[in-house]
C-alpha positions as CSV (number, residue, x, y, z in Angstrom):
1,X,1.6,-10.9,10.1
2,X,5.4,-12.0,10.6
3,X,7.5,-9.7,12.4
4,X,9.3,-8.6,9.8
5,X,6.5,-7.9,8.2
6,X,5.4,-5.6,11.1
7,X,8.5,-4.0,11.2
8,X,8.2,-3.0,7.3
9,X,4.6,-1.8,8.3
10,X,6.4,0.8,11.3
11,X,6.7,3.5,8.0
12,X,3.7,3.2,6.6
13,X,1.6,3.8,9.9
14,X,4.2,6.6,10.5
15,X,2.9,7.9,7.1
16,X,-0.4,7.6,8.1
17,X,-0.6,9.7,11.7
18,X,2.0,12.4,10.6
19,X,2.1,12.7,7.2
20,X,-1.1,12.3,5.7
21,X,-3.0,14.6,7.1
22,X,-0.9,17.4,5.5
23,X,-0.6,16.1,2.5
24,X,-4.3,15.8,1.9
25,X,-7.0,13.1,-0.1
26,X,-5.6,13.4,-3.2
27,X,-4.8,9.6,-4.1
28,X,-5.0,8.3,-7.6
29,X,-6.0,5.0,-6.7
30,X,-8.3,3.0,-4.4
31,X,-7.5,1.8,-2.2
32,X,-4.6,4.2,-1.4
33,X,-1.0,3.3,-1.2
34,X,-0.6,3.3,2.4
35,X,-3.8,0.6,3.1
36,X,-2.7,-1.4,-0.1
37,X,0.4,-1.4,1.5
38,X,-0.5,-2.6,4.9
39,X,-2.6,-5.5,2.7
40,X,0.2,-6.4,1.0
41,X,2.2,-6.9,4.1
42,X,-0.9,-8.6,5.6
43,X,-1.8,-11.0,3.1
44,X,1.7,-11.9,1.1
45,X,4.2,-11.2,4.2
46,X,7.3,-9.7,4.2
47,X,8.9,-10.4,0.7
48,X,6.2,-10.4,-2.0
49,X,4.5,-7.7,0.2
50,X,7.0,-5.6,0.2
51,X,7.7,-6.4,-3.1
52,X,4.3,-5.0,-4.2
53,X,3.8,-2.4,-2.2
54,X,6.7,-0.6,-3.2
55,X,5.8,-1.5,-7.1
56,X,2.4,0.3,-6.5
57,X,4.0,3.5,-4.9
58,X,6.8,3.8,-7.9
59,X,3.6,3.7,-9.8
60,X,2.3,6.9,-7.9
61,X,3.2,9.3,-10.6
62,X,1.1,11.8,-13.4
63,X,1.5,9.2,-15.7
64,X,1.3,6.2,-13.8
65,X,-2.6,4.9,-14.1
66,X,-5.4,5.6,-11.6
67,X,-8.6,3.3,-10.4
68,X,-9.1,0.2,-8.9
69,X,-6.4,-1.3,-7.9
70,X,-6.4,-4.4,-5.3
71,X,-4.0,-6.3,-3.8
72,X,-3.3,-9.7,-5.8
73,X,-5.5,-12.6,-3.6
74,X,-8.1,-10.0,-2.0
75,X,-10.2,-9.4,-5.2
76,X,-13.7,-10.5,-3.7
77,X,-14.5,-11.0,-7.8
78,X,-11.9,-13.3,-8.4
């Protein structure tokens, strides 16, 4: 991961340890935002990893869809 990257995963991991637990399991999606987020950043780097993990959380609404939803490239059926 490039260090940008790692400095754009900083919030997410905050998310994780403090806010998470008090927000509870309730995610519409597998895998959640925060660890598609982190595989975003992981796999595509900074730019298109950023790019999609903040596409996916504007997508965490009522109306926004719910299910499978893996990070382009990691698909083990593609």
């Amino acid at each position: 991961m490039s260090p940008v990257a790692r400095l754009m995963a900083l919030p997410v991991h905050a998310y994780r340890l403090l806010l998470s637990p008090w927000v509870g399991h309730g995610c519409r999606f597998q895998p959640t935002c925060s660890v598609y987020a982190l595989a975003a950043l992981e796999r595509h780097g900074a730019l298109k990893g950023g790019w999609l993990a903040a596409r996916r959380i504007c997508r965490c609404h009522p109306w926004g869809g719910e299910g499978y939803d893996p990070v382009p490239g990691t698909d083990p059926q593609d």
